[in-house]
C-alpha positions as CSV (number, residue, x, y, z in Angstrom):
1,X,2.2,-22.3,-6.1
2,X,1.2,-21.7,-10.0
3,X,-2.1,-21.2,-8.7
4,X,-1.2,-18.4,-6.3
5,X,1.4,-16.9,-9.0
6,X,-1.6,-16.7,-10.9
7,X,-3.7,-14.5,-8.4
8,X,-0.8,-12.4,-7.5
9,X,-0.6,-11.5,-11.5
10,X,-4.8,-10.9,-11.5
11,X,-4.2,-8.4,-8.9
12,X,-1.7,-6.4,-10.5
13,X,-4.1,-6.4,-13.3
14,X,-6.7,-4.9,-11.0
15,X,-4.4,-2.4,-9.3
16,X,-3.5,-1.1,-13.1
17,X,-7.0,-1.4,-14.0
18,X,-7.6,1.5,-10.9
19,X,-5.5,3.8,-13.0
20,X,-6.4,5.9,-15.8
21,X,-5.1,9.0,-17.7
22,X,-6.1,12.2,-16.4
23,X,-5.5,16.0,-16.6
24,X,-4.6,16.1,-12.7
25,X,-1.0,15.5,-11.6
26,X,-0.5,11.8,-10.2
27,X,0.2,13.6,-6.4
28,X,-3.1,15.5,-7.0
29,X,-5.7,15.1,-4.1
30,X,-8.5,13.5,-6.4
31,X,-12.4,13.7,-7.0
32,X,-13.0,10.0,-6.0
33,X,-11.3,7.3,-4.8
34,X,-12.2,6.2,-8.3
35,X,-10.2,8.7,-9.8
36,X,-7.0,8.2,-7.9
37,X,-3.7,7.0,-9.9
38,X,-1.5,4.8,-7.8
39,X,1.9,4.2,-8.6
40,X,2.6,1.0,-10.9
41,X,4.9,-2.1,-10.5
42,X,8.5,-1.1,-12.1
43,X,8.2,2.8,-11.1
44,X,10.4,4.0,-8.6
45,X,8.9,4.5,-4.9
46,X,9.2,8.0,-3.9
47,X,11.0,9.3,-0.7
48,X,8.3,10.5,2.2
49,X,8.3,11.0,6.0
50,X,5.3,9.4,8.3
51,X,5.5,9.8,12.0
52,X,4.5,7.0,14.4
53,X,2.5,6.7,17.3
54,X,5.3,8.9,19.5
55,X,5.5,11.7,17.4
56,X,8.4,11.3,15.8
57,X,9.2,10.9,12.2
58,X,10.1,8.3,10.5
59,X,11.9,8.6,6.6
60,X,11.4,6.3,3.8
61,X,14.3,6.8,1.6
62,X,14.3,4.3,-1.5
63,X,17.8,4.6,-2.3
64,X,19.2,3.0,0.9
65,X,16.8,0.3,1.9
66,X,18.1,-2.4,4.3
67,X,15.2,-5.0,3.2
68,X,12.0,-5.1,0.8
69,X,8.9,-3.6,2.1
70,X,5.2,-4.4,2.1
71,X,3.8,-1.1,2.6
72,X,-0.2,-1.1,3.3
73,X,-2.4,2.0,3.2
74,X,-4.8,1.8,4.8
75,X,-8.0,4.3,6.0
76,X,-7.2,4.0,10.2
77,X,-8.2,2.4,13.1
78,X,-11.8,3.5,13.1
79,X,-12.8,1.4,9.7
80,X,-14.4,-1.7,10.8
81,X,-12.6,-3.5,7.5
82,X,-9.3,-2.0,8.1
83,X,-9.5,-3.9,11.1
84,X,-10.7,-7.0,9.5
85,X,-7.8,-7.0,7.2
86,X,-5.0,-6.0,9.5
87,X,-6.4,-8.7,11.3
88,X,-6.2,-10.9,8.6
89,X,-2.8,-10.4,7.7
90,X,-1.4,-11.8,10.7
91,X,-1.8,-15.0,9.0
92,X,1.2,-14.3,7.2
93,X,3.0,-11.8,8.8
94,X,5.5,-14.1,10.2
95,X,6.6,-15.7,6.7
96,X,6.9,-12.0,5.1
97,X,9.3,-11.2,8.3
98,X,11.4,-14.8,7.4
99,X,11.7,-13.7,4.5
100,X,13.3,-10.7,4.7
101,X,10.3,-8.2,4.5
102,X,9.7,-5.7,6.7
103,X,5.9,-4.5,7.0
104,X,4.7,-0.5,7.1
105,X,1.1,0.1,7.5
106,X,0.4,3.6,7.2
107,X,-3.1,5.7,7.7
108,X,-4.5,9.0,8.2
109,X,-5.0,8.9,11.6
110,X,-3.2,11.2,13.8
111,X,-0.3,9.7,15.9
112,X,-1.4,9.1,19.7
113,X,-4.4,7.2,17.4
114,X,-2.5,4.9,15.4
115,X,-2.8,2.3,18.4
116,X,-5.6,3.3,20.4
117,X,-8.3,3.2,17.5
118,X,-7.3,-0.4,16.3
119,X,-9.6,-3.0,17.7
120,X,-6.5,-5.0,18.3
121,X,-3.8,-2.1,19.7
122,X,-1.4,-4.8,20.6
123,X,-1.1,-6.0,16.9
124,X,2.6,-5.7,16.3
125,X,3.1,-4.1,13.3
126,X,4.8,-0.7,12.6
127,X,1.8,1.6,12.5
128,X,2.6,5.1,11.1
129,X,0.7,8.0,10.7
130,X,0.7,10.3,7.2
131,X,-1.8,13.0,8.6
132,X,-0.3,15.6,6.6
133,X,-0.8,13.7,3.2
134,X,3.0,13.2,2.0
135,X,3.2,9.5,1.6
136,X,-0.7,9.2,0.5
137,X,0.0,12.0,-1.9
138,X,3.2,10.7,-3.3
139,X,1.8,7.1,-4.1
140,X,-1.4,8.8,-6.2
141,X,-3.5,7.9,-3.6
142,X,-5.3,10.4,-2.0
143,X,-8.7,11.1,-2.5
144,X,-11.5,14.0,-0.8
145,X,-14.6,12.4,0.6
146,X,-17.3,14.3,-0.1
147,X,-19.4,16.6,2.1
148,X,-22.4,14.1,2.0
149,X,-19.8,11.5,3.2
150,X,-18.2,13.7,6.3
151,X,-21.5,14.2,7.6
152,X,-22.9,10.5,7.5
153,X,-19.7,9.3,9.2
154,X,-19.7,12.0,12.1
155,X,-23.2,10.4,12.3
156,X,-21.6,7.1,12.6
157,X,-19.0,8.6,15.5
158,X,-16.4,9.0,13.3
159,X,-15.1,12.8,12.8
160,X,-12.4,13.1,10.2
161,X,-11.1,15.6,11.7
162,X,-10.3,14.8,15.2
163,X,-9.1,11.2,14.0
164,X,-6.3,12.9,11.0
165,X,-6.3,16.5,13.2
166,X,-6.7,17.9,9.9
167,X,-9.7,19.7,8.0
168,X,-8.6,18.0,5.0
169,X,-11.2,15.2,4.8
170,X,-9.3,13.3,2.8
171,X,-8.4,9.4,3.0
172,X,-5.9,7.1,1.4
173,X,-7.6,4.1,-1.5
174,X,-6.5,1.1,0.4
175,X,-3.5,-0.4,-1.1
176,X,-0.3,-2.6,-0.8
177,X,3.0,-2.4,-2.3
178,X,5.6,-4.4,-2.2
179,X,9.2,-2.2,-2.9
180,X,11.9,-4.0,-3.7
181,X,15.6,-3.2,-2.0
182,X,16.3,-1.2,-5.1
183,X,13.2,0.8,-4.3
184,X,11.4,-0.3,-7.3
185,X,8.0,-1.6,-7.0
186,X,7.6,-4.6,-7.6
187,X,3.6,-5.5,-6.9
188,X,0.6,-3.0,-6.2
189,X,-2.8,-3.4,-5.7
190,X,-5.2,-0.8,-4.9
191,X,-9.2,-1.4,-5.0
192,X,-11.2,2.0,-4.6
193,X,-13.8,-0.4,-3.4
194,X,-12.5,-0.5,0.6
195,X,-15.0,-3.0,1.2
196,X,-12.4,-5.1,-1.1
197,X,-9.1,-5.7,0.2
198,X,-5.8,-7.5,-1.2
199,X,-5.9,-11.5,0.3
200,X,-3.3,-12.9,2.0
201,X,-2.7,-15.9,0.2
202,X,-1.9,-13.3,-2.9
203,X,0.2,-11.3,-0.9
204,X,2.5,-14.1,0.2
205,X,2.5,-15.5,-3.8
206,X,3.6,-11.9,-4.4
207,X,6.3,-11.8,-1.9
208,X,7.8,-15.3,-3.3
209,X,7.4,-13.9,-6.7
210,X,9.6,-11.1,-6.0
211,X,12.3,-13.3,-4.0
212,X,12.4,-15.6,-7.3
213,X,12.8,-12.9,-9.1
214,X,10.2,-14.0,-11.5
215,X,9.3,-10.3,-12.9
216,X,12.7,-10.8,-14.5
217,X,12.2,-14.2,-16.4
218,X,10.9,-12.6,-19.5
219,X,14.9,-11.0,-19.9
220,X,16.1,-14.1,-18.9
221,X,14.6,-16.1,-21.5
222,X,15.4,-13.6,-23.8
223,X,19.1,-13.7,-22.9
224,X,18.9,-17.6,-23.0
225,X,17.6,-17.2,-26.6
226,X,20.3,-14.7,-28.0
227,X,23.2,-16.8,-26.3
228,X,21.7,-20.1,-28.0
229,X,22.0,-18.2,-31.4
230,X,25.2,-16.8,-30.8
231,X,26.7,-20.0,-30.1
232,X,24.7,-21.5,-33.1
């Protein structure tokens, strides 16, 4: 367990590591998935609306969560490792649900996609689509692919455009964040490298973490400390 507390901490090192001053705003679609700024553990999540794969939208609203989240950004059903990793999280899907978390996984693609595209359609989790930008744009994640880029993937089969129904060309850095009921957030990681994705194992440590309240042990200490001297 110390061990996976341990890689859950190197991660949010890397997802802050992702991060860097810059003159753009944070919601700014950016140069590079480089360049991006993703929101950091102990800012509020924002508010957004998604749709899912009828159509229909679907509201995040931080103030009047139910249950934590694990919300995953991912690129959409047409990226071979997207696949791979939604794949991969199965392996602990069923532990995040007992305990208490619900799972959003959110892409780019345009709605009557979100299911067909996956290698996998019958998956189970809550796909959602954010075609329009709000939730990629509000998390600092939202980068433009580059003309070069557009061109070698329609090459590979893959048309931005008719997958997001948009001529924005622009795709989400993969990420995961875990929001706490408050609507804080409580873990990120984000790797511009989307051949790199967030393991499972780290995920789950996170996800324990947050249920131990163990981002909070540094005030309790502290409170331990100042009610020894009192009493002293």
């Amino acid at each position: 367990m110390k061990l996976l507390l341990a890689l859950a901490a190197l991660a949010l090192t890397m997802a802050a590591a992702v991060s860097s001053p810059a003159d753009e705003p944070r919601n700014a679609i950016h140069p590079s998935a480089e360049t991006v700024q993703p929101l950091l553990p102990g800012m509020k999540a924002p508010a957004f609306q998604v749709r899912d794969a009828a159509g229909r939208p679907v509201s995040f609203d931080p103030d009047h969560l139910a249950e934590p989240i694990v919300l995953t950004f991912f690129r959409g059903g047409w990226c071979p490792y997207c696949n791979l990793h939604l794949a991969e999280l199965r392996h602990v899907e069923s532990d995040l649900k007992m305990m208490g978390f619900d799972l959003w996984f959110v892409s780019i693609d345009r709605p009557e996609l979100l299911y067909e595209s996956l290698q996998d359609p019958d998956i189970g989790y809550t796909v959602l689509s954010d075609a329009d930008l709000e939730a990629t744009r509000a998390f600092g994640l939202a980068f433009r692919v580059d003309d070069d880029t557009v061109e070698r993937y329609r090459g590979y089969g893959v048309d931005l455009e008719a997958v997001s129904g948009e001529n924005h060309h622009v795709l989400p850095a993969p990420s995961t964040f875990i929001i706490g009921k408050d609507g804080v957030i409580r873990f990120a990681y984000t790797n511009p490298n989307y051949q790199v994705r967030l393991h499972p194992a780290v995920l789950l440590a996170a996800a324990n973490a947050y249920l131990s309240d163990e981002d909070q042990r540094l005030q309790r200490e502290m409170e331990k400390r100042r009610a020894s001297d009192s009493d002293g």
